[in-house]
N, C-alpha and C positions, 0 to 999 in steps of 0.2 A: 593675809590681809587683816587688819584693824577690823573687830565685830563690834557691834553693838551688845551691852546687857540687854536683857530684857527689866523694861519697866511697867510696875501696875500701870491700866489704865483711868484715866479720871472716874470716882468713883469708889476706887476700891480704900478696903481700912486699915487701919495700922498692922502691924506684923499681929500674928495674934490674934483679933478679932475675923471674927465670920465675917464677910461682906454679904452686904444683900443679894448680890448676884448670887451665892452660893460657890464665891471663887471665881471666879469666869476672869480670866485676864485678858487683855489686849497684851501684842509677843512682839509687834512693832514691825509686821507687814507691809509689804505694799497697798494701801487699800483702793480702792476701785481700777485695778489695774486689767481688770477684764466683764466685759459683759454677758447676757443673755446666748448670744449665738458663740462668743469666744469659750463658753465655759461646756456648752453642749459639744461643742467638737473634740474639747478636753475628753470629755466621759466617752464618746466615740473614739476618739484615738488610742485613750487605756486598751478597751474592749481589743481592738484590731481585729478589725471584723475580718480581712480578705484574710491575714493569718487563720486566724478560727477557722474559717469556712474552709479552706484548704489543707488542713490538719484535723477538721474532725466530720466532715463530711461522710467521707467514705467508710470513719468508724462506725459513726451511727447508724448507716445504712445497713454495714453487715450486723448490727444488735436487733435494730428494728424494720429490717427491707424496706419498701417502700410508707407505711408512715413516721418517714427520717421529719418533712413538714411539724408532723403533730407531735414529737417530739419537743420540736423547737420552740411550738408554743406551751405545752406541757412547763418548761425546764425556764420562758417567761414568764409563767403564770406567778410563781416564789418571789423573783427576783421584782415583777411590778409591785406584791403588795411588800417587799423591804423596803423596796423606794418609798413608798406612803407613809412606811416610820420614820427614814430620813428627813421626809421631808417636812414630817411636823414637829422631829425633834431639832432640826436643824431652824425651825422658824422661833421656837423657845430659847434654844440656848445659840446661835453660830458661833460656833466654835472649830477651828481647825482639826483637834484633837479627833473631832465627830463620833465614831464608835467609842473609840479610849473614853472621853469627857463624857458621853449619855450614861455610859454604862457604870460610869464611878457615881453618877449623880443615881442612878436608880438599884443600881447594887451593893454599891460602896468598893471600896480602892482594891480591893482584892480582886474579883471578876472583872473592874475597869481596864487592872495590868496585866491581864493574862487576855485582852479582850484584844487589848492594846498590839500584846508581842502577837498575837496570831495576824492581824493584821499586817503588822511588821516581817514578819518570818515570809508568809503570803508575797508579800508582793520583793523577796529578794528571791525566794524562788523564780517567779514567773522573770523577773531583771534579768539573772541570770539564762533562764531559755530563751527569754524573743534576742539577749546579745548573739547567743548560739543559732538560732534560727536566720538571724541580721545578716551572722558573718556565712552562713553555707548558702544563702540568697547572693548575697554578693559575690561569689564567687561564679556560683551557675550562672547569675546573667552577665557576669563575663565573658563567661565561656560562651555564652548563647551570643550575644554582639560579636565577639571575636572571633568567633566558630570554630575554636581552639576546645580539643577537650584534654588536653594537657595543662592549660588554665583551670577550668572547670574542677579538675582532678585536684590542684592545690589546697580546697576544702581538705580534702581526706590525713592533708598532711599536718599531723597534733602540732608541732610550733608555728606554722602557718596561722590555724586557723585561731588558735591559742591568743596568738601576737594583731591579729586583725579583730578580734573578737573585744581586747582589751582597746584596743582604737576605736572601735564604735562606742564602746560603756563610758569613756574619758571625753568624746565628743558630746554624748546625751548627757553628761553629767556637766559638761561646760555650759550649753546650753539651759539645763536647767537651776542652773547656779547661777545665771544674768538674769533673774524671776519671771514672773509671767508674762510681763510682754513679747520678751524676745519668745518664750514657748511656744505663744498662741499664734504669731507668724508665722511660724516654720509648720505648724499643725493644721492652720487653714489649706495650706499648699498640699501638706501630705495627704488630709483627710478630702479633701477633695478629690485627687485623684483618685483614691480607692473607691468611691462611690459610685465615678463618671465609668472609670473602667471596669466595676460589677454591673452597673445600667449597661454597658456593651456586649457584657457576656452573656450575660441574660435577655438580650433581644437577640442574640445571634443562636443562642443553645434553643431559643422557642422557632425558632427560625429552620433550623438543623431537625428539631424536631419533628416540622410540618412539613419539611423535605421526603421522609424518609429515607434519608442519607446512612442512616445508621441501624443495623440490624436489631438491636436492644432497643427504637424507641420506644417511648409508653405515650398513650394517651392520658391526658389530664383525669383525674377522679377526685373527686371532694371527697372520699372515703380516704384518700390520704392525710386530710384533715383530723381524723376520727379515730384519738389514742386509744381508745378500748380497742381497738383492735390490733392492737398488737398481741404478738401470738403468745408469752407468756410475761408474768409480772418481771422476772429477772430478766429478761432482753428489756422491758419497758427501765425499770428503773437503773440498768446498764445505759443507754441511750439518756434518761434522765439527768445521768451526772456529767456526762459529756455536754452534754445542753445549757446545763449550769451554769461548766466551766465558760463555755462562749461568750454568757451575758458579763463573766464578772469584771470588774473595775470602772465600770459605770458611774461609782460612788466617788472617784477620783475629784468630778466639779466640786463635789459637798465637803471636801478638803482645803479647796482653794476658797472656802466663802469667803475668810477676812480679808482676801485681795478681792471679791470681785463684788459689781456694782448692784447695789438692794443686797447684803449679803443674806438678809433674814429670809427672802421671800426670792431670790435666781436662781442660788445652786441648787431649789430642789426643782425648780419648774423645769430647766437645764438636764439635770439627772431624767425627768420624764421624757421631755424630746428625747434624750440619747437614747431612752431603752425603745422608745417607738420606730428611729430612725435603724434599730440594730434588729429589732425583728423581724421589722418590715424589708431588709436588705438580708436577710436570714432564709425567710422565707421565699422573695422569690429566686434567689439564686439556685436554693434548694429546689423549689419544684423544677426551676428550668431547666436545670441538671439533671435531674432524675426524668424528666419529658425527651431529654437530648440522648443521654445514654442507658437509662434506667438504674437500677440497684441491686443489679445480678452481681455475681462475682468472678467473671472472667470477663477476658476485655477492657472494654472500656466503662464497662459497668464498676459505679462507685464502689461496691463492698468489695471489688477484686484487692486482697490481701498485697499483691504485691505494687498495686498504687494508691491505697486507700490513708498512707500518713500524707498521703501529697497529692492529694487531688485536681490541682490545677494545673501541675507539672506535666499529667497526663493528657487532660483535656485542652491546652491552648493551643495546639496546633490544631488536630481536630475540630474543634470550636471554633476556632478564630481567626485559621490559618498561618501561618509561620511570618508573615507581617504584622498582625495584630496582636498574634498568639504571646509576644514579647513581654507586651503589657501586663499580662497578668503577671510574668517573673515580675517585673516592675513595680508593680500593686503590691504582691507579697511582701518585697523588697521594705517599700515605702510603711507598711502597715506593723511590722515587728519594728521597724527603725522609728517610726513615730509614737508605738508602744513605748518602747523604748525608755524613749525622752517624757513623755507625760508621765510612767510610773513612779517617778522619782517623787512627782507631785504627791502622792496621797502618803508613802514612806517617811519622807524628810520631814512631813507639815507632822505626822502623828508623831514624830521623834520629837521635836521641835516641842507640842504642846505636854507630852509627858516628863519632858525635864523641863519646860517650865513651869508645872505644877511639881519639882522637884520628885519624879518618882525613876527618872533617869538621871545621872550624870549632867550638873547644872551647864557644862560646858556644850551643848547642845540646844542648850537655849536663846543660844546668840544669833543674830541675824547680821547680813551682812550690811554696812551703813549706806551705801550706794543703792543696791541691787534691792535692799529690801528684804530680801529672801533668806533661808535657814542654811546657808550657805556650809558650817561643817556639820549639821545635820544631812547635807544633801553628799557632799566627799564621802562621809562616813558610809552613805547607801552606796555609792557606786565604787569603791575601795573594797566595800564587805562582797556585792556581787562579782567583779572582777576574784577575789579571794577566792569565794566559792567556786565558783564555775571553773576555773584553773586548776583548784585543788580536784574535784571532782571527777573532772576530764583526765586528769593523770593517776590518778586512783582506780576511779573504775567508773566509764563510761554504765553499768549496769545500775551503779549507784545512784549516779545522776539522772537516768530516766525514772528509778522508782521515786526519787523525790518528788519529780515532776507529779509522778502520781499519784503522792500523798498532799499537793497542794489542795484536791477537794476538800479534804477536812478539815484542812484552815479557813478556806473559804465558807464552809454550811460555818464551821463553830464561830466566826465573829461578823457573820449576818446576822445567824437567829438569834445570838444573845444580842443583837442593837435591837431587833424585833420585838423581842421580850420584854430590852429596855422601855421602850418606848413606851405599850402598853402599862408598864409600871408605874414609870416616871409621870403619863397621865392620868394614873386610874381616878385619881378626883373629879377628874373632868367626864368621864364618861359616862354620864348621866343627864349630861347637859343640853345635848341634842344628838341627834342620830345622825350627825356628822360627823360629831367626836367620839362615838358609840363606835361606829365603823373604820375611820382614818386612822384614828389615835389606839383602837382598841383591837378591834374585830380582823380585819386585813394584817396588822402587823402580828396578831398572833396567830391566827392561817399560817402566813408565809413560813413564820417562824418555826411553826410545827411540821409544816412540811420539809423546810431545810434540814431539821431535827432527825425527821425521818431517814432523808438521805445520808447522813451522818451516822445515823445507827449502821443502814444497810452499808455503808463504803465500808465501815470500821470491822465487820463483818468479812465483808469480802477480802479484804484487804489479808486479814490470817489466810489466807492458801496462798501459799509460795506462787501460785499460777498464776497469781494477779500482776501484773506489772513484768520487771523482766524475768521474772520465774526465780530469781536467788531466794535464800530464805537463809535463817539465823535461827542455831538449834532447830528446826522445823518449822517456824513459824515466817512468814511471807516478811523479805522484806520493805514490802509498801507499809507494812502495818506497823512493823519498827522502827522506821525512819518517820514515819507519820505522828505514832505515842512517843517519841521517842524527842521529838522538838517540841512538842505540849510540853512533857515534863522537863526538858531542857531550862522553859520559861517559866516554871514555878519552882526552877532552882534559883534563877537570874530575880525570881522577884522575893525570892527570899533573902538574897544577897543585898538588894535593892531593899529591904525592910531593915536592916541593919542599918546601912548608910542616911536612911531617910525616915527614921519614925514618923515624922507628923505629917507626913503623906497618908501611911497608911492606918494612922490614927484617925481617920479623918478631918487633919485640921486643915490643911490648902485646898481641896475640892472639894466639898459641903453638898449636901444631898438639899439644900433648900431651895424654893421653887427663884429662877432669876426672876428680877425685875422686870425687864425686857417683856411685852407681851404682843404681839402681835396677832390684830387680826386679821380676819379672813377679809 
């Protein structure tokens, strides 16, 4: 289909000159194509909460037994004060680019493109698992409706699941290529049902609880609240990056601002709903669950090894019984398939705004003229995930879980450097009042140092072959070489990318000066 160029927005100055923005272009989006509650359900759909909870549940229980809870807010703590650097770099500059564009403004072009591809790399990793999680859901709740487990069984078959896996990534990618209106339809319906049917689990698990139905229950304790009490630092900060992972793609609305309505001042209030409405649905399913069956490791207790990737597959019938008990396949279902579809949002917009500050391939700059949207920036994500995940799966399954488990380091490393940004890019201001002392200053460099930290300790861990599916390379783990391993991939790509594009990374298209744009409080 016919694209549009991309054109400066009114404002900007001849080829050449600095603009007062300090660059900042309009890319020729949809603008106000989403609001306040469409752009929170965005950042909640990223997340995929009933996914999360049902895949990391029962990990974190057997790292930190029973306070799995204080974990959860532990692993919120980082990820609320990131959001407070988004949200006040996002009121200075809205910019789609968000990480990529602060970090070129407060670092300059070199950590903006490496800030940029982790971001990027990050979320074709995770494309690739929730397609893979999409298509083995779809399957089992075939098999659970059907009550065929020779359906069911079709999962297990590599061109089955291969050829259904690329059918779900080709629909999410359809859908997110007609721009954000059609997104935010399909995400109210998904995101809702994940909510209604963790409110029913959760009143049936407190419920089952006070039955004494179940041998393992616990009685509630606010010392499950209380992270120091976890029994050593390496289970706490093992449980810490599982926790992380939960919160992350939150940041997904702060992607969509220059489609959505007030873009200087929604995506971040949006981004704050989402992280509130994810911990608070974090937390009590977790306690319910741990009140319903406890954190023992046999049974039906969470940390039991042999149902602890899949937590909900275990407990729906039990829970819910074998008529409600559906819903949660359902939920699951619905919550990797609406991941899904929203991830595309925060991949394609940051592609989109790196070639059109020419630090990518100008042809990725083009949006489509109808749709609005970054339409072969959005192909390109779901072409590269479909690639990967197929290459992957016929390669070595072993390969493709250790990726998975090297996305934490993509994740800490282009948080904490927006966090850092942030603090940089406002340091003038921080003196100004003990608003800006803290929001712009103090919070984002917390968070940041503590992401830092977790990034230290994964990177660490990550050397013993024992981490992840146990392979290693010459001796050394392959979580940790597949993990350095795509870092330096992308300071080959931006070295490739400094030849074709000098005045990128001369600084002459994105300019470190403060924008125009000011927004107050």
């Amino acid at each position: 289909m016919t694209q549009l160029d991309v054109r400066p927005r009114a404002g900007d100055t001849a080829p050449g000159a600095a603009p007062a923005d300090g660059g900042v272009r309009g890319k020729g989006l949809g603008g106000n194509s989403v609001g306040l509650m469409g752009s929170a359900v965005i950042g909640v759909s990223t997340v995929a909460p009933v996914y999360c909870l049902t895949s990391t549940l029962g990990s974190t229980a057997g790292e930190v037994g029973v306070q799995m809870p204080a974990v959860f807010l532990a692993g919120f703590l980082p990820m609320l004060l990131v959001a407070f650097a988004y949200r006040e770099l996002n009121k200075a500059v809205p910019d789609c680019g968000t990480s990529f564009t602060w970090t070129v403004k407060a670092f300059g072009p070199h950590v903006g493109w490496m800030c940029g591809w982790g971001l990027v790399i990050a979320t074709i990793i995770v494309l690739s698992n929730l397609a893979g999680v999409a298509t083995s859901y779809f399957w089992l709740l075939a098999g659970e409706i059907t009550g065929s487990e020779s359906i069911a069984a079709l999962d297990d078959s590599k061109p089955v699941h291969i050829l259904t896996c690329l059918a779900l990534i080709a629909i999410a990618t359809a859908i997110s290529y007609r721009g954000m209106t059609a997104t935010k339809g399909v995400q109210y319906a998904l995101v809702g049902l994940q909510l209604v049917v963790l409110a029913v689990f959760v009143a049936m698990a407190v419920q089952k609880a006070g039955s004494g139905e179940f041998a393992s229950s616990l009685d509630f304790s606010w010392s499950w609240l209380n992270p120091f009490a976890v029994q050593s630092f390496a289970a706490f900060t093992a449980g810490l990056s599982l926790s992380i992972f939960m919160f992350w793609g939150w940041d997904a609305c702060l992607t969509a601002n220059e489609e959505t309505v007030g873009s200087e001042k929604t995506p971040g209030r949006a981004a704050l709903i989402a992280m509130v409405v994810l911990v608070g649905s974090y937390l009590a399913t977790g306690v319910a669950a741990q009140m319903a069956v406890g954190s023992g490791d046999s049974g039906l207790g969470l940390a039991n090894p042999e149902t602890s990737d899949n937590v909900f597959a275990a407990l729906a019938g039990p829970v819910m019984g074998p008529g409600l008990g559906i819903l949660l396949f359902v939920a699951v279902l619905a919550s990797a398939a609406a991941s899904l579809q929203t991830t595309f949002i925060p991949v394609a917009r940051t592609v989109l705004a790196m070639s059109s500050y020419e630090a990518l391939p100008a042809s990725y700059a083009r949006v489509h003229p109808r749709f609005r949207t970054p339409g072969r920036a959005t192909v390109m994500a779901g072409v590269a995930t479909g690639v990967f995940y197929t290459v992957m799966t016929l390669v070595s399954e072993h390969v493709l879980v250790d990726t998975i488990y090297a996305l934490g380091l993509m994740i800490c490393f282009y948080y904490a450097l927006t966090a850092f940004a942030c603090a940089w890019y406002f340091r003038a201001d921080l003196t100004r009042s003990f608003r800006d002392l803290a929001f712009k200053g103090l919070f984002p460099v917390v968070g940041g140092l503590l992401l830092t930290a977790v990034f230290g300790k994964t990177l660490y861990d990550m050397w013993d072959p024992a981490y992840g599916s146990g392979s290693s390379v010459l001796g050394v783990g392959s979580v940790f070489v597949i993990g350095v391993g795509l870092l330096l991939l992308g300071v080959v790509l931006m070295l490739v990318m400094q030849r074709r594009s000098p005045a990128f990374f001369r600084g002459e298209i994105l300019t470190k000066e403060t924008p125009a744009l000011v927004v107050e409080d």
